[in-house]
C-alpha positions in Angstrom: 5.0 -18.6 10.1 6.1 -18.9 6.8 5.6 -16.1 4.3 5.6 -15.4 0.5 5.0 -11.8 -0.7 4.1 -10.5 -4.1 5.4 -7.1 -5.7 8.2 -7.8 -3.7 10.1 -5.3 -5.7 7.8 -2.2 -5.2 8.0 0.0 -1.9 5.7 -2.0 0.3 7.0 -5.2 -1.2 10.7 -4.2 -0.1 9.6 -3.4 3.6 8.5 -6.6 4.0 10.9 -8.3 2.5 13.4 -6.8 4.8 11.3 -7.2 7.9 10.6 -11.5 7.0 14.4 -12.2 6.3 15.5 -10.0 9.5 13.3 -11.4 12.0 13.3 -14.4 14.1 9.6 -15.2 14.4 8.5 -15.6 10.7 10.0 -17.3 7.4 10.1 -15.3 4.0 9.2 -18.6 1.9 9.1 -16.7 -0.8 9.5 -13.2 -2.3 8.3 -12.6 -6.2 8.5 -9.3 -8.7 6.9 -8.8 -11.5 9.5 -10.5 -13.2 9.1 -13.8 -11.8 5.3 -14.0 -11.0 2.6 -12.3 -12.9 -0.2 -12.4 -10.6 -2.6 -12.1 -14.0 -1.2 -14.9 -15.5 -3.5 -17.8 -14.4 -1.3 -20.1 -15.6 1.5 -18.6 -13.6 -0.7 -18.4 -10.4 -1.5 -22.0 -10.9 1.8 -23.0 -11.0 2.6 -21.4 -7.9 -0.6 -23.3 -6.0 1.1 -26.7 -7.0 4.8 -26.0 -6.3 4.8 -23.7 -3.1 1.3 -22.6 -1.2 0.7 -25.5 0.1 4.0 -24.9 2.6 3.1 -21.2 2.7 1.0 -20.1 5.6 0.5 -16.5 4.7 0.7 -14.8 0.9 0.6 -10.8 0.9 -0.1 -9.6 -2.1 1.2 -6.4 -2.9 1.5 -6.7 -6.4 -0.3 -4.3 -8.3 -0.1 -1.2 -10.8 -0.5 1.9 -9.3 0.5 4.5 -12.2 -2.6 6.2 -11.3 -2.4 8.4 -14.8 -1.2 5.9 -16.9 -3.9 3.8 -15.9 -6.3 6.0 -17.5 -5.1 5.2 -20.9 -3.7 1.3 -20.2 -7.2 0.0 -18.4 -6.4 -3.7 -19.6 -3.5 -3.7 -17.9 -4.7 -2.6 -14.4 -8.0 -4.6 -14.3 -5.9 -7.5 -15.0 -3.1 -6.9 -12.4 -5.2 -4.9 -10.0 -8.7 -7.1 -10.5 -7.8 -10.6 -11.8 -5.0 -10.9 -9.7 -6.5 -10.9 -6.9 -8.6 -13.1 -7.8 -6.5 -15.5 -9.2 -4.5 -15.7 -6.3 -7.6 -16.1 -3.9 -8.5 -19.0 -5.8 -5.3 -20.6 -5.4 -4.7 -19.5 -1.5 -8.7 -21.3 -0.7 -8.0 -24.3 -2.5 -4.8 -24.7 -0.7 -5.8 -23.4 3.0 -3.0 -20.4 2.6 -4.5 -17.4 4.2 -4.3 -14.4 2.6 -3.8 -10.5 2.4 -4.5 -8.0 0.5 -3.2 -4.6 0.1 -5.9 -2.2 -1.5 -6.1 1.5 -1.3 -8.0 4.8 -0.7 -8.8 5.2 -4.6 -11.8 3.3 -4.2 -13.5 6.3 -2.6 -14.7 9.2 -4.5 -13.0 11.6 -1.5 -16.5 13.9 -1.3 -16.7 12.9 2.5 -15.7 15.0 5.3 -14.6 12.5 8.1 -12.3 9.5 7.9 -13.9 6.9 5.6 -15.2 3.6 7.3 -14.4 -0.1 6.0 -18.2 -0.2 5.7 -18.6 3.3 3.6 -19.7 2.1 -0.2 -17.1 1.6 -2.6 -17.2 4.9 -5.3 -14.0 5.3 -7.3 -13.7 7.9 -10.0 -10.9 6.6 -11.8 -9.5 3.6 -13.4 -6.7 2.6 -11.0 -9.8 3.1 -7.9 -12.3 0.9 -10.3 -9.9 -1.8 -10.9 -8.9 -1.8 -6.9 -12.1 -2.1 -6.0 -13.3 -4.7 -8.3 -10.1 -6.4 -7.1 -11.5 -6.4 -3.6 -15.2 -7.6 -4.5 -13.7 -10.5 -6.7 -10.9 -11.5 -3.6 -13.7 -11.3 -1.1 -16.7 -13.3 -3.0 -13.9 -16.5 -3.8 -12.5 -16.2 -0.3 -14.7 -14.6 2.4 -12.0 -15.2 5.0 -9.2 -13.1 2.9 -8.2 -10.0 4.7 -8.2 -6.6 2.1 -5.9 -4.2 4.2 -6.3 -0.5 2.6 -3.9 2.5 2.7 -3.1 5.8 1.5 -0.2 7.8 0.3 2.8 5.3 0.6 6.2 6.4 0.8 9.4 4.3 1.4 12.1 2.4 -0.4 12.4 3.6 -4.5 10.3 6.4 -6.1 8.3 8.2 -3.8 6.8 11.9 -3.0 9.3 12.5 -0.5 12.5 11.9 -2.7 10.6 13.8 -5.7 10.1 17.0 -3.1 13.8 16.2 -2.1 15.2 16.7 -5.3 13.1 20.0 -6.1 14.8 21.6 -3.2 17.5 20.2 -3.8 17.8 21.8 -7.3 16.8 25.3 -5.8 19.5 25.2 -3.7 21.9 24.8 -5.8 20.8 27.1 -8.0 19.8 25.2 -11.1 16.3 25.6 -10.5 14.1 29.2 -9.3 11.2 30.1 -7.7 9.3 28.2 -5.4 7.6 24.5 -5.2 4.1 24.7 -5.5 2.1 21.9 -4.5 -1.5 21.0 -3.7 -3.5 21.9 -0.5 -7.0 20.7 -1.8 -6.3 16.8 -1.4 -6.1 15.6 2.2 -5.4 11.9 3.3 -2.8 10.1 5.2 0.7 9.8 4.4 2.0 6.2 5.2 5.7 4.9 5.6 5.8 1.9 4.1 7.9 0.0 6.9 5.3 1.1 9.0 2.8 -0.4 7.1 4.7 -3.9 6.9 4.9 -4.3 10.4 1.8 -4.0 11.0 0.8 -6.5 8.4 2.9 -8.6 9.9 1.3 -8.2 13.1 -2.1 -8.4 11.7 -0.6 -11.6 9.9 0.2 -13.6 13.9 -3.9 -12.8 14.3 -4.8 -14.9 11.3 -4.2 -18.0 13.5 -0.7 -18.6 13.4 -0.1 -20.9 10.9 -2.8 -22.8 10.9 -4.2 -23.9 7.6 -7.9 -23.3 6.4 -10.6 -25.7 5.8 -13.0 -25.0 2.9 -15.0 -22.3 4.7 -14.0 -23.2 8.3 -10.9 -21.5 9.9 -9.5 -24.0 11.7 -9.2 -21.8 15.0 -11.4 -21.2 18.6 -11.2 -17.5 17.8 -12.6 -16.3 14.4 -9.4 -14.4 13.0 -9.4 -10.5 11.2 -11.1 -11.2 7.6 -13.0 -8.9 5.2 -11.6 -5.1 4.8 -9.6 -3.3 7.3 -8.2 0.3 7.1 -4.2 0.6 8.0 -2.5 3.7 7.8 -0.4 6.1 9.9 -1.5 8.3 12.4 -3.1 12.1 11.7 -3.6 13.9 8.1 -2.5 15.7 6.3 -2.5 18.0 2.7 -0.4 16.9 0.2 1.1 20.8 0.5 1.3 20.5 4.6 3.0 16.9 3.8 5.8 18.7 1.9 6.6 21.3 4.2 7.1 19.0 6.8 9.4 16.7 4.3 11.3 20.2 3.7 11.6 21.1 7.6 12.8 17.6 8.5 15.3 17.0 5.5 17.3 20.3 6.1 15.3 22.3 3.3 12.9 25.0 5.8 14.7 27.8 3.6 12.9 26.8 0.6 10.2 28.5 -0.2 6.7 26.8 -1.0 3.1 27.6 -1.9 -0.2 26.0 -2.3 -1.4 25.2 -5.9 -5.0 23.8 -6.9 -5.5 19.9 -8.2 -7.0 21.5 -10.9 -4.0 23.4 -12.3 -2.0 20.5 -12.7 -4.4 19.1 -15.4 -4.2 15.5 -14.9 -5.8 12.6 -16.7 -7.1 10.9 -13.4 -9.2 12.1 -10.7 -8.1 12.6 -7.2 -9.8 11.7 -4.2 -10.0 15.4 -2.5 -10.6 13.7 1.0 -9.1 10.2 1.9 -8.4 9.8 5.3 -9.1 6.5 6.3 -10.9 5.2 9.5 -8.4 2.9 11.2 -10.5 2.4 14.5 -11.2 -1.3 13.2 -7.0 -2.3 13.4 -7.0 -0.2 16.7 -9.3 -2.6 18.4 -6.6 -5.1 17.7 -4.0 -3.7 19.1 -2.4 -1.9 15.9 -2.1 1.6 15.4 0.6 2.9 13.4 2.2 6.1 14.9 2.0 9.7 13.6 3.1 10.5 9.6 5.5 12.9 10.8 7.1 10.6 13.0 7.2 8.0 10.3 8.5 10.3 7.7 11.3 11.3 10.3 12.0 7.2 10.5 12.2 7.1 7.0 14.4 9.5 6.5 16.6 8.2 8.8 16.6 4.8 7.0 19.5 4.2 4.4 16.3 4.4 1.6 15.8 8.1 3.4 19.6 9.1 3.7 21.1 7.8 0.0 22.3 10.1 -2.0 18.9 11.5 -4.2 21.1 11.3 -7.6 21.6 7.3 -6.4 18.2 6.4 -5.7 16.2 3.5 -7.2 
């Protein structure tokens, strides 16, 4: 199967990229950044339609801005990248027969439930970056019923991350330059997610789209009616963004620094959290995917040469 990923520059985008050029059973046909393919730029999306999806058989789109804050304050910017683009690229992926996914997020709940969150629970995002997601979802879905929109929460991996910033914290403490201890929230609970993790199983959920075969106006060309509409993917368990950094502390060599639970409201921030976001992956499960346990994916991670670099060196 041959594959072209967008945001191939961002954590999940780098996963991916690794895991088409290493393996033997699919083809990376194609791998853009932000540099090389705005997926709001219609005219750049076009383009792409008439030069290489038609000898694409699966596009991921991971492209998308995530600055949750920043968002706030720069909404053009995420409805276009995070809503159009989408879009755009749905458009382009039907009219070729290119199947396509999706990567959305947990933002588009408002996080005031108290079990894991359904594909079928109503979409009720309190910030910008969850309002543009989720219109991002609703446009994909109504130009291409047969895209898949593959959701997930708290990614870490490859670049900038909350494990490398918690890292560097205790890193600081111990040698001295820094005192006290790291306080961090224990009123937001979701699921951490490695982003390796998270590309394999894309990639696995990709073989169930019908293995190459190319879509036909509104008929998938296949016996068996492949995955399509909204599907939750995330590691295993949950966790508290507090609980999630001792355990990054234990596992990294830091259990001697000391840490203590804080309040989302102390920090002051522009955009909302979700205070509950644990997703309801039952629906991947019954297709043979589950992703293991976050502490066993953070302890892959870290193992990784993304996890072991040096934290002054890191991307």
């Amino acid at each position: 199967m041959r594959w072209l990923v967008t945001g191939a520059e961002g954590q999940l985008g780098r996963c991916l990229v690794s895991q088409l050029q290493a393996g033997s059973e699919d083809v990376l046909a194609g791998a853009f950044s932000r540099g090389s393919l705005d997926v709001s730029d219609k005219g750049q999306v076009q383009h792409l339609r008439e030069t290489v999806l038609g000898e694409v058989d699966i596009v991921v789109n991971a492209a998308a801005v995530t600055a949750v804050d920043r968002c706030e304050t720069e909404s053009a910017q995420a409805f276009a990248v995070n809503a159009e683009g989408p879009a755009f690229l749905g458009e382009a992926c039907r009219d070729t027969g290119t199947r396509m996914i999706h990567v959305s997020t947990d933002y588009v709940f408002d996080g005031n439930a108290s079990r894991p969150y359904s594909e079928e629970h109503p979409r009720s995002p309190r910030s910008v970056y969850g309002r543009s997601k989720a219109e991002g979802e609703v446009r994909l879905l109504e130009l291409m019923p047969e895209a898949l929109v593959v959701r997930t929460s708290w990614l870490f991996g490859p670049g900038r991350n909350f494990v490398v910033s918690i890292r560097e914290q205790a890193e600081k403490r111990q040698r001295g330059e820094v005192s006290g201890t790291l306080r961090v929230v224990d009123d937001q609970h979701g699921t951490p997610t490695y982003a390796g993790d998270l590309a394999d199983g894309l990639r696995q959920l990709g073989r169930q789209l019908g293995g190459g075969e190319k879509l036909k106006g509104d008929r998938v060309v296949s016996e068996n009616r492949p995955p399509a509409g909204l599907m939750h993917l995330c590691n295993s368990g949950q966790a508290s963004w507090f609980s999630f950094a001792r355990e990054i502390l234990d596992q990294s060599g830091f259990s001697q620094v000391g840490i203590e639970p804080s309040e989302t409201a102390d920090l002051n921030l522009p955009a909302p959290r979700p205070s509950y976001s644990v997703l309801d992956c039952a629906r991947a499960e019954s297709l043979g995917i589950r992703l293991r346990s976050w502490q066993a994916a953070l302890a892959a991670y870290l193992g990784t040469e993304w996890g072991e670099a040096p934290l002054g060196g890191r991307s």
